[in-house]
TIZA-999589 format. One line per field, with one value per residue (C-alpha): residue number from 1; residue in three letters; x, y, z. Coordinates in steps of 0.5 Angstrom, whole numbers. Example, Ala and Ser with C-alpha at 12.3 -4.5 7.8 and 13.67 -1.06 7.14 Angstrom:
# residues 2
k 1|2
r Ala|Ser
X 25|27
Y -9|-2
Z 16|14
This chain:
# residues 199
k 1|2|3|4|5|6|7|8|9|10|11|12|13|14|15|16|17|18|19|20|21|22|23|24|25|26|27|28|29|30|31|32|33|34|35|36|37|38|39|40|41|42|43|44|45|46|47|48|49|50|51|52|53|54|55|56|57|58|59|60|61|62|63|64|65|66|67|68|69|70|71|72|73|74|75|76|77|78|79|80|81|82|83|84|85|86|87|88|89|90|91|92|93|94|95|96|97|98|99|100|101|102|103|104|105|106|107|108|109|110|111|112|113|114|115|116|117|118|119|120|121|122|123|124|125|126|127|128|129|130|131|132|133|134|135|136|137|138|139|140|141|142|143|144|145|146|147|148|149|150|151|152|153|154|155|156|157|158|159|160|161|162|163|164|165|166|167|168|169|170|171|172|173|174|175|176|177|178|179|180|181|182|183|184|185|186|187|188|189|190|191|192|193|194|195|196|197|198|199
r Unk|Unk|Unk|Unk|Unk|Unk|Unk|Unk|Unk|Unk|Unk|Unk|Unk|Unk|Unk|Unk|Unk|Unk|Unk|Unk|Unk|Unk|Unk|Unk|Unk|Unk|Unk|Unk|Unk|Unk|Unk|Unk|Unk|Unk|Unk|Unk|Unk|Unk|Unk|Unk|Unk|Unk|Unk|Unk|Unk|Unk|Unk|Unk|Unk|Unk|Unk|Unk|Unk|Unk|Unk|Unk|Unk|Unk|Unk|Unk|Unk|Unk|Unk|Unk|Unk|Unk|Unk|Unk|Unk|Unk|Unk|Unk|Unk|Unk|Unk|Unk|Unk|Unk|Unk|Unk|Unk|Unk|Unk|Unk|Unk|Unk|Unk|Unk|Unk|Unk|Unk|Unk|Unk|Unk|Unk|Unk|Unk|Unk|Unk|Unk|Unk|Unk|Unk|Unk|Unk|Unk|Unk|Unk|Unk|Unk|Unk|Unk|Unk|Unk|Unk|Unk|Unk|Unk|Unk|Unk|Unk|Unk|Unk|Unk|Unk|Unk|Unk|Unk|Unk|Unk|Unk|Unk|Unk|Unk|Unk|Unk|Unk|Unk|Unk|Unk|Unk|Unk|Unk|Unk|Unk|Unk|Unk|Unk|Unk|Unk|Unk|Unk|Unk|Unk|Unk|Unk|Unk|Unk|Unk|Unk|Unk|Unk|Unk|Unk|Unk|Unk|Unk|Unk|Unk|Unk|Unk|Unk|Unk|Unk|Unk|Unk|Unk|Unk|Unk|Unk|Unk|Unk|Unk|Unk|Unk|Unk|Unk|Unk|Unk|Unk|Unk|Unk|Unk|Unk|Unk|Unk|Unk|Unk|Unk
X 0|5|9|3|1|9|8|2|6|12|7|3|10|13|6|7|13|11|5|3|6|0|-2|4|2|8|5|4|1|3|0|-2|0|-4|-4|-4|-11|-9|-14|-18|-16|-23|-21|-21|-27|-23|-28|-27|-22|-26|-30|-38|-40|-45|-52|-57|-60|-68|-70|-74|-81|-82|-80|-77|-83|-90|-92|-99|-98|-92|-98|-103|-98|-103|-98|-93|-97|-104|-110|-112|-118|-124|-126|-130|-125|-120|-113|-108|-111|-107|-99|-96|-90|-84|-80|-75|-67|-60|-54|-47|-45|-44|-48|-54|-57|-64|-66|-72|-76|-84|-86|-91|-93|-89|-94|-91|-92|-89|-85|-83|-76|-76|-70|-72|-78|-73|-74|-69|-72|-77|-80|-78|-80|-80|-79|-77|-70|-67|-65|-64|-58|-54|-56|-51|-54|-54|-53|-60|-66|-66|-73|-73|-81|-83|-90|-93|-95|-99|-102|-99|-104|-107|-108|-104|-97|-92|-85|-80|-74|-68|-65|-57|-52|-44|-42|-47|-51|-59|-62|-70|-72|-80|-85|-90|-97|-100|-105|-103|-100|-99|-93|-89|-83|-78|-74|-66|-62|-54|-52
Y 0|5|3|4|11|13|12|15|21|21|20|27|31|29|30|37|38|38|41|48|53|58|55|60|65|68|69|75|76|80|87|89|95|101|102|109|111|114|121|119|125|125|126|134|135|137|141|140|143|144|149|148|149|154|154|154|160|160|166|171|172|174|169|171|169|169|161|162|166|161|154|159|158|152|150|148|146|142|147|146|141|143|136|137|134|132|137|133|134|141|143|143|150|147|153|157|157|160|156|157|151|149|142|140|132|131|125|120|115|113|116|112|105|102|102|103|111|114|121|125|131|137|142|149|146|141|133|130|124|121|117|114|109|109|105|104|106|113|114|121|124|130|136|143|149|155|162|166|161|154|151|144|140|133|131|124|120|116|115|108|103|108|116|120|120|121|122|124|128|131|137|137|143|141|140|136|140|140|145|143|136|135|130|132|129|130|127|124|130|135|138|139|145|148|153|154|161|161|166
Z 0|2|-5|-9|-5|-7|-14|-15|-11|-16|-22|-20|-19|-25|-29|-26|-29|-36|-35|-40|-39|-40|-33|-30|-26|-29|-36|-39|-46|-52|-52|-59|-63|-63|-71|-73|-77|-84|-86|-92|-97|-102|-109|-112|-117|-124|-128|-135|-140|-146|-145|-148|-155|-155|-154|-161|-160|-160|-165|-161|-161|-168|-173|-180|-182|-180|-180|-182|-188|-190|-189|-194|-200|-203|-208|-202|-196|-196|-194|-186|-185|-180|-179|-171|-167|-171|-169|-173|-181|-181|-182|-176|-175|-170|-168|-171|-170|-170|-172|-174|-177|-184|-183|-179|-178|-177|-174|-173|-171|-170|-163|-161|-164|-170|-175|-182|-182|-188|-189|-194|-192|-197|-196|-199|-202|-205|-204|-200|-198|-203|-198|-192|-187|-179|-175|-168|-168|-170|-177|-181|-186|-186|-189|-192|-189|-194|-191|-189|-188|-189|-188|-187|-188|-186|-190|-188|-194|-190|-182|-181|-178|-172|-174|-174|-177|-171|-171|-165|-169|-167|-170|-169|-172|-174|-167|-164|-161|-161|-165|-164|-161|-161|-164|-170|-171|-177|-183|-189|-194|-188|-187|-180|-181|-177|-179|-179|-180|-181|-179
């Protein structure tokens, strides 16, 4: 008995000595850096180098002509229709400008349902465009502008499927400014203008 008593003795003391060492009383553990907070410096706000091309001047209130004298002309515009109800069987006037530039594009597409509209483009009375279809998608051309007034017509060939003929256009000179952007809603053999003086 007393010999089993010593080895369970030596066994613990021994089983002392290899114990961990985190059990220590004399244990320390290892603070941690204070890291130092770097100051977010928000990016600086560059203004752009190139300067805007200048704005299309909208002419004032007097027009260099006097659209209602201009739709009497019956051998250029389709005389107005005084159907009760009915407001798109007549010409529509879309606005004079001003540009500099040499060159103009115009583009356009169907501004409500897709359902085979047809124009007709004139540039001083002259076909440029025999008859074009619109679709969904923008489409258009570019045009040379002559000194003084340049009038620019869309005449609707047909109304589609759903009256009347509708379009959106956008008017841009040389540099790619608008010049006019709009829609027009004429009937069949009406014409919707706008007007463009280089200066």
């Amino acid at each position: 008995m007393k010999k089993i008593l010593f080895y369970v003795i030596v066994i613990g003391l021994s089983l002392n000595g290899y114990a961990q060492v985190e059990f220590d009383t004399k244990f320390k553990p290892i603070p941690a850096k204070k890291s130092k907070i770097k100051e977010v410096i928000p990016p600086k706000v560059v203004s752009p180098k190139i300067t805007p091309p200048d704005v299309v001047k909208k002419l004032d209130s007097v027009p260099q002509f006097n659209p209602e004298d201009l739709f009497k002309d019956t051998s250029l515009y389709k005389k107005e229709s005084n159907s009760e109800g009915i407001f798109y069987r007549r010409n529509q006037y879309l606005g004079s400008f001003k540009t500099k530039s040499f060159t103009s594009t115009i583009r356009y597409r169907d501004a409500a349902f897709v359902d085979g509209d047809k124009i007709r483009v004139f540039l001083n009375g002259k076909i440029i465009q025999p008859e074009v279809v619109l679709d969904g998608e923008f489409q258009g051309f570019k045009i040379n502008l002559e000194t003084g007034e340049n009038r620019i017509d869309f005449e609707a060939l047909n109304e589609g499927f759903a009256s009347p003929n509708t379009a959106q256009f956008e008017v841009f000179d040389g540099e790619g400014v608008v010049v006019s952007a709009s829609q027009w809603n004429v009937g069949t053999g009406y014409k919707a203008t706008i007007l463009l003086v280089k200066e």
